[in-house]
PyMOL commands that place a pseudoatom at each C-alpha (Angstrom):
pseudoatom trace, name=CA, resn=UNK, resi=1, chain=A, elem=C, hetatm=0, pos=[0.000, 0.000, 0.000]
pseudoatom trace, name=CA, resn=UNK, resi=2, chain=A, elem=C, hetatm=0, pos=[1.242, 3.049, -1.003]
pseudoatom trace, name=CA, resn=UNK, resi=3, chain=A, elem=C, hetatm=0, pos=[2.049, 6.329, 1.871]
pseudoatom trace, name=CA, resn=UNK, resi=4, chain=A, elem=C, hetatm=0, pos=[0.108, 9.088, 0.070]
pseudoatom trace, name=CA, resn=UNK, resi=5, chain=A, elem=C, hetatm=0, pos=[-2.854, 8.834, -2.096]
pseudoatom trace, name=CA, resn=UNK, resi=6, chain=A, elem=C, hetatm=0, pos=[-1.670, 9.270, -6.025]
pseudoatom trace, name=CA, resn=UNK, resi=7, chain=A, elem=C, hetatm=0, pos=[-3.232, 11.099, -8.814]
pseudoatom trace, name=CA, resn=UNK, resi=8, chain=A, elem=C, hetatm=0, pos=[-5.581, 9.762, -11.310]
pseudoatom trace, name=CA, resn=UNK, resi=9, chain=A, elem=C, hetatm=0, pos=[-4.440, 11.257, -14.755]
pseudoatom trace, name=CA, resn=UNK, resi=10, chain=A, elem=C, hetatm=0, pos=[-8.031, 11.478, -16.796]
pseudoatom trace, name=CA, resn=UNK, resi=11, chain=A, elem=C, hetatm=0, pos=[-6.067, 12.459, -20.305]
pseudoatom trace, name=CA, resn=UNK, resi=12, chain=A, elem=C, hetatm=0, pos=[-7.667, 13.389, -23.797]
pseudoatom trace, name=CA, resn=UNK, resi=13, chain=A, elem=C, hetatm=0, pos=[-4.384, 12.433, -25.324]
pseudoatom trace, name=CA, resn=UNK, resi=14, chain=A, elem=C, hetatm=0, pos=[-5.428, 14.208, -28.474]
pseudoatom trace, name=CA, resn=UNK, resi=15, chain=A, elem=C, hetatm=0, pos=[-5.123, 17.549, -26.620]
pseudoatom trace, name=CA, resn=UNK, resi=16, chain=A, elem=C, hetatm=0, pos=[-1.179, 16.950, -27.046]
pseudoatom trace, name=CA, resn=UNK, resi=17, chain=A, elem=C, hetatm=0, pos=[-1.495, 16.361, -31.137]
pseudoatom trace, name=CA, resn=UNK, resi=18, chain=A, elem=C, hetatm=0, pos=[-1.553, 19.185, -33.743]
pseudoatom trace, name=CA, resn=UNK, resi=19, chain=A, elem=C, hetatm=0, pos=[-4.125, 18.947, -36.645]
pseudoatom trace, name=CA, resn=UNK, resi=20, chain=A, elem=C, hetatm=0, pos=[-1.956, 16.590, -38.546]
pseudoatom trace, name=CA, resn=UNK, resi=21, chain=A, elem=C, hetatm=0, pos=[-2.015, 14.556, -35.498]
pseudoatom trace, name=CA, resn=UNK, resi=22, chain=A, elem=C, hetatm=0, pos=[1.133, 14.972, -34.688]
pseudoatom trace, name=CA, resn=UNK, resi=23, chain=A, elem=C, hetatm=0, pos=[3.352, 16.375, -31.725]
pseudoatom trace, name=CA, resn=UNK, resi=24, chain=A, elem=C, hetatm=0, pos=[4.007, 19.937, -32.261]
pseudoatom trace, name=CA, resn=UNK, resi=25, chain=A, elem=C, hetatm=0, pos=[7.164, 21.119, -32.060]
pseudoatom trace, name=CA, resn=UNK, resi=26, chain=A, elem=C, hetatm=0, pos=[5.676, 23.867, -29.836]
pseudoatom trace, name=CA, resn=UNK, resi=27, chain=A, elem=C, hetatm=0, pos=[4.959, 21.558, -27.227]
pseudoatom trace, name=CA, resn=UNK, resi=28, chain=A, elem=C, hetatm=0, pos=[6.590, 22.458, -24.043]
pseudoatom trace, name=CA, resn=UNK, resi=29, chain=A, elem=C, hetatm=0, pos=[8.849, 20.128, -23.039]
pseudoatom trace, name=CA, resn=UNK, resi=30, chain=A, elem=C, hetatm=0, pos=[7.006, 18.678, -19.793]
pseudoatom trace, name=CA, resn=UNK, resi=31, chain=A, elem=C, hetatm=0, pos=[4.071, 17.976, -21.540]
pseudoatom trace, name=CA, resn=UNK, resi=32, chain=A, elem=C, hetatm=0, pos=[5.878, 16.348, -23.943]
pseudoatom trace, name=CA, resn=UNK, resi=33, chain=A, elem=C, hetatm=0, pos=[7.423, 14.056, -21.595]
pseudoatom trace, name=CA, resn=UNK, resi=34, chain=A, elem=C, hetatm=0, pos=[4.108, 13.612, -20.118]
pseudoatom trace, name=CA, resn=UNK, resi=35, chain=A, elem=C, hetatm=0, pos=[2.629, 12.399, -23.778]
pseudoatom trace, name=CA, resn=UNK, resi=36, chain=A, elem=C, hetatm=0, pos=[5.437, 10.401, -24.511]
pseudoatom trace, name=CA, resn=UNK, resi=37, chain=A, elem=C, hetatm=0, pos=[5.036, 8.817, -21.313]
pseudoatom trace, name=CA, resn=UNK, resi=38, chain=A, elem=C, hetatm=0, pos=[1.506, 7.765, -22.596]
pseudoatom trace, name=CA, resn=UNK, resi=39, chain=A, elem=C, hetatm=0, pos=[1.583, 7.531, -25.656]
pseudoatom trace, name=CA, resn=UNK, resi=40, chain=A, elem=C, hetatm=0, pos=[3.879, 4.506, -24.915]
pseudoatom trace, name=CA, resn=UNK, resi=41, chain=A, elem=C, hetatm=0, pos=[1.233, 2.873, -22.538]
pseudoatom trace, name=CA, resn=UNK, resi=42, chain=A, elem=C, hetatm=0, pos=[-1.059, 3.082, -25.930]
pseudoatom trace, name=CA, resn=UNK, resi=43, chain=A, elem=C, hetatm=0, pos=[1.690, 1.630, -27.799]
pseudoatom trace, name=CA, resn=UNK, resi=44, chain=A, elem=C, hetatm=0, pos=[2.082, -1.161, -25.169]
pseudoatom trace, name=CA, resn=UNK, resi=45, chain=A, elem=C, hetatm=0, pos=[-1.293, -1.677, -24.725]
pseudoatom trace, name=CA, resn=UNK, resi=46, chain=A, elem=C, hetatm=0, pos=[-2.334, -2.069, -28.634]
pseudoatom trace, name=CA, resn=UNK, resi=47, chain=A, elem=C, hetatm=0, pos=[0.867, -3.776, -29.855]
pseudoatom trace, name=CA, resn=UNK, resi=48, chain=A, elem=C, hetatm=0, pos=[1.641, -6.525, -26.780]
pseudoatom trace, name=CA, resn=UNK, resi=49, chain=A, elem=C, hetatm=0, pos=[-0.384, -9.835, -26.510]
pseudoatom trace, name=CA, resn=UNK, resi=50, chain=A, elem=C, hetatm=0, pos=[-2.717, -9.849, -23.805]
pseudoatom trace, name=CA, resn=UNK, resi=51, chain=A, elem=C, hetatm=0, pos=[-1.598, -11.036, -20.100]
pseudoatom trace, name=CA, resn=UNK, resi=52, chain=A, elem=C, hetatm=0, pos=[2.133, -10.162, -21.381]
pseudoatom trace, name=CA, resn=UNK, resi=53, chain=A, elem=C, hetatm=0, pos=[4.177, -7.360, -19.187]
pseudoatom trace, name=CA, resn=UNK, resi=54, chain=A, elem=C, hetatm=0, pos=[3.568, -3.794, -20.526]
pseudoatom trace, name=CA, resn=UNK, resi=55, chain=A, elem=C, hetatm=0, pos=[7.279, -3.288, -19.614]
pseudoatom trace, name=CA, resn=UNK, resi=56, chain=A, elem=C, hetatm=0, pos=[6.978, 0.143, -18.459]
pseudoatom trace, name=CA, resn=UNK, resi=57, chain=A, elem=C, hetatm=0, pos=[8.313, 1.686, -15.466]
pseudoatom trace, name=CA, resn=UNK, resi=58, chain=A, elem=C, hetatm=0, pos=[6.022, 3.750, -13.535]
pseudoatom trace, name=CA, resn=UNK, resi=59, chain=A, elem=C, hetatm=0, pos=[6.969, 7.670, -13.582]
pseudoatom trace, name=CA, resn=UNK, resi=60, chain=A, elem=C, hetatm=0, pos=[6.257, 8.775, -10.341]
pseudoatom trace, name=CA, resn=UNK, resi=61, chain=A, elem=C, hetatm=0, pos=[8.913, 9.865, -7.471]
pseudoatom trace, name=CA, resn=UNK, resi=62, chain=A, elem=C, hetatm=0, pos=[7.059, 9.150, -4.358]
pseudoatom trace, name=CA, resn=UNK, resi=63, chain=A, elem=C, hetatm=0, pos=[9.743, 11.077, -1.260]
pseudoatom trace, name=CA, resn=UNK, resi=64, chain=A, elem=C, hetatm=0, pos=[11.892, 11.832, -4.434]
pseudoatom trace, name=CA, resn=UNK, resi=65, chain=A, elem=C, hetatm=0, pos=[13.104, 8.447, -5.293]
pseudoatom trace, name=CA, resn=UNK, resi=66, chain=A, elem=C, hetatm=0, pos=[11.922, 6.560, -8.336]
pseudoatom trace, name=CA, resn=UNK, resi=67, chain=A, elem=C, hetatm=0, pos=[8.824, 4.073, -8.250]
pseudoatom trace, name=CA, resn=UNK, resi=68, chain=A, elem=C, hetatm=0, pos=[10.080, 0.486, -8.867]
pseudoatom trace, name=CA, resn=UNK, resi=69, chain=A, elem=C, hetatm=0, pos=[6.381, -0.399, -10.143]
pseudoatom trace, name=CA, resn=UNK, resi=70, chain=A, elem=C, hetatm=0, pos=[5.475, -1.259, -13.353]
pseudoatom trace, name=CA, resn=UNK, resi=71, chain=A, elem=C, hetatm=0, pos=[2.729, 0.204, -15.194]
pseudoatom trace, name=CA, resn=UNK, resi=72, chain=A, elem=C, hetatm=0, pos=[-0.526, -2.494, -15.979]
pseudoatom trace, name=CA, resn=UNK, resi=73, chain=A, elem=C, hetatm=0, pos=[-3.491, -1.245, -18.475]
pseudoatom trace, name=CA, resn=UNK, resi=74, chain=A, elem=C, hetatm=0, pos=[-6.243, -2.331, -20.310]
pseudoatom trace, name=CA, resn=UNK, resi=75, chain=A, elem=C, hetatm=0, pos=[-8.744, -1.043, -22.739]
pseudoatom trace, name=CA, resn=UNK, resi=76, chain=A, elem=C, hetatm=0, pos=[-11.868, -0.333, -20.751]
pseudoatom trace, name=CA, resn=UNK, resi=77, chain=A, elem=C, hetatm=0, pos=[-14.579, -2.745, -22.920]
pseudoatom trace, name=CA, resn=UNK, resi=78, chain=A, elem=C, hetatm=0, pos=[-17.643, 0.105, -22.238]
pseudoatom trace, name=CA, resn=UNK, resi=79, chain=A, elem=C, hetatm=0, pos=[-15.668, 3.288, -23.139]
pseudoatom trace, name=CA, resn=UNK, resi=80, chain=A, elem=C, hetatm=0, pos=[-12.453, 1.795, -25.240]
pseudoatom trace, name=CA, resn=UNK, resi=81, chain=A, elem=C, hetatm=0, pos=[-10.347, 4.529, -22.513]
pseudoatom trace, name=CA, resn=UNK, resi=82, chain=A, elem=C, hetatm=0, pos=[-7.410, 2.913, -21.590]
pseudoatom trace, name=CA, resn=UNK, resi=83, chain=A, elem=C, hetatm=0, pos=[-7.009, 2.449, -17.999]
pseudoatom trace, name=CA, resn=UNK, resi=84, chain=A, elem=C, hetatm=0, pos=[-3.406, 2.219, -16.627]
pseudoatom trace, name=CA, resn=UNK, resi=85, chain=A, elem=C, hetatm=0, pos=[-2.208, 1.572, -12.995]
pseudoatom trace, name=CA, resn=UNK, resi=86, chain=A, elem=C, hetatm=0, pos=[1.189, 1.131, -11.147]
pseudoatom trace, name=CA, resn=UNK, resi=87, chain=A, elem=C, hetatm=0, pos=[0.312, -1.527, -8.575]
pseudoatom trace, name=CA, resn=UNK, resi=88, chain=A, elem=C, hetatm=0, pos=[3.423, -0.177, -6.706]
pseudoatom trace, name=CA, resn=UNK, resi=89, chain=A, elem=C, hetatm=0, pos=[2.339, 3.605, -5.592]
pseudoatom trace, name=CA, resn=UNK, resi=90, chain=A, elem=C, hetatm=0, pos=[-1.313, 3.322, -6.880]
pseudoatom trace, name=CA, resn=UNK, resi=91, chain=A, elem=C, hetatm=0, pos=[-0.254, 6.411, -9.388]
pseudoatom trace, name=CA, resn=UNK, resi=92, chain=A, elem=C, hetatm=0, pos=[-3.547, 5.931, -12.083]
pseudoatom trace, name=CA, resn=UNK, resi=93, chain=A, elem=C, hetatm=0, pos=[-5.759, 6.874, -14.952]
pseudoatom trace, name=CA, resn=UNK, resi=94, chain=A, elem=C, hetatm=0, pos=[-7.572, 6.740, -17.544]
pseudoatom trace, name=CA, resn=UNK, resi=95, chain=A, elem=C, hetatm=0, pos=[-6.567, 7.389, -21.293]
pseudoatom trace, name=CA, resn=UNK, resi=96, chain=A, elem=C, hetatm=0, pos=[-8.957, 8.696, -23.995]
pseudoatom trace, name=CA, resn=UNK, resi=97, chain=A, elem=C, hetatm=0, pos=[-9.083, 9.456, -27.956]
pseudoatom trace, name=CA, resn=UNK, resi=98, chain=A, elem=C, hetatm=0, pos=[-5.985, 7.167, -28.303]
pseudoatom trace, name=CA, resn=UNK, resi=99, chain=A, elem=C, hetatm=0, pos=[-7.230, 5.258, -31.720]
pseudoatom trace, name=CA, resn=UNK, resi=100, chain=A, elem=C, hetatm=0, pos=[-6.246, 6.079, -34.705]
pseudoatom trace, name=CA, resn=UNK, resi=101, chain=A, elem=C, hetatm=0, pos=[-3.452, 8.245, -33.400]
pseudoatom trace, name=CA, resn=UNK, resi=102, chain=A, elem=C, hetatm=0, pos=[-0.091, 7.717, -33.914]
pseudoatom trace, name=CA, resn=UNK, resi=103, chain=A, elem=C, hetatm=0, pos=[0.338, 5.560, -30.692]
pseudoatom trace, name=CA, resn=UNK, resi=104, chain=A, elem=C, hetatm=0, pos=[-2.416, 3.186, -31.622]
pseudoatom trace, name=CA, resn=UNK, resi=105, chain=A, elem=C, hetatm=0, pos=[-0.282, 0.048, -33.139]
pseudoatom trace, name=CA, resn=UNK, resi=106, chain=A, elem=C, hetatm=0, pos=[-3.430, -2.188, -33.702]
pseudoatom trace, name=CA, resn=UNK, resi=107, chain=A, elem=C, hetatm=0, pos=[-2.893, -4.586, -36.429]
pseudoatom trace, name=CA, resn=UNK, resi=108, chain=A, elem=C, hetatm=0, pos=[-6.696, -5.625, -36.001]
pseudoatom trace, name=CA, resn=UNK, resi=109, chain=A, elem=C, hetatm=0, pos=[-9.917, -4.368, -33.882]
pseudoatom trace, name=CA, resn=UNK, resi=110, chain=A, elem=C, hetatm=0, pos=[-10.458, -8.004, -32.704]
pseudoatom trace, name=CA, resn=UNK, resi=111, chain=A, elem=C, hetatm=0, pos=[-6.889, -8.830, -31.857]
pseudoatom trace, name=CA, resn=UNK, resi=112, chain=A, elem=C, hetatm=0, pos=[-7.059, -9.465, -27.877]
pseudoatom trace, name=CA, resn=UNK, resi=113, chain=A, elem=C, hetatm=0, pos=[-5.053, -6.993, -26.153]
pseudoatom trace, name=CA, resn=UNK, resi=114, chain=A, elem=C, hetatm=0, pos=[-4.644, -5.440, -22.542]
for i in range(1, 114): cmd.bond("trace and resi %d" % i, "trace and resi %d" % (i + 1))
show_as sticks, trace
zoom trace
């Protein structure tokens, strides 16, 4: 169990894309960290096989050392959001608009993923 309560991110991850769906240049360089940083739980999400490790190491710096957790997600069946979680410090959330953007790596809609 974790010391403090974490955050639950509730992202629109297309608010980080330009109109060519894209990551603007413009994009200051904390919230681009923070859309990489999802963007790749998309990628993981949509590209490994189900009930396989994301592989991605949770962000948060609970007391100012890194989390050793790794992230877990899965597409929510009733609102395809994504939801992510590390198990570790709890630090959560929910990802929307992700399809058809450049993180989505589908190869099918009814290939079984996270």
């Amino acid at each position: 169990m974790a010391d403090t309560m974490a955050d639950t991110w509730v992202t629109d991850i297309t608010h980080y894309l330009d109109e060519d769906g894209r990551l603007p240049d413009s994009l200051p360089v904390q919230a681009r960290r923070l859309a990489e940083y999802l963007g790749s739980i998309v990628v993981a999400v949509t590209s490994v096989p189900l009930d396989d490790p994301l592989g991605i190491r949770c962000r948060r710096r609970p007391g100012r050392k890194p989390c050793r957790g790794d992230v877990a997600a899965y597409i929510v069946d009733d609102s395809s959001a994504i939801r992510w979680i590390c198990p570790a410090c709890e630090d959560n959330g929910f990802i929307s608009g992700w399809s058809d953007t450049i993180w989505d790596c589908r190869a099918s809609e009814d290939a079984p993923r996270h």
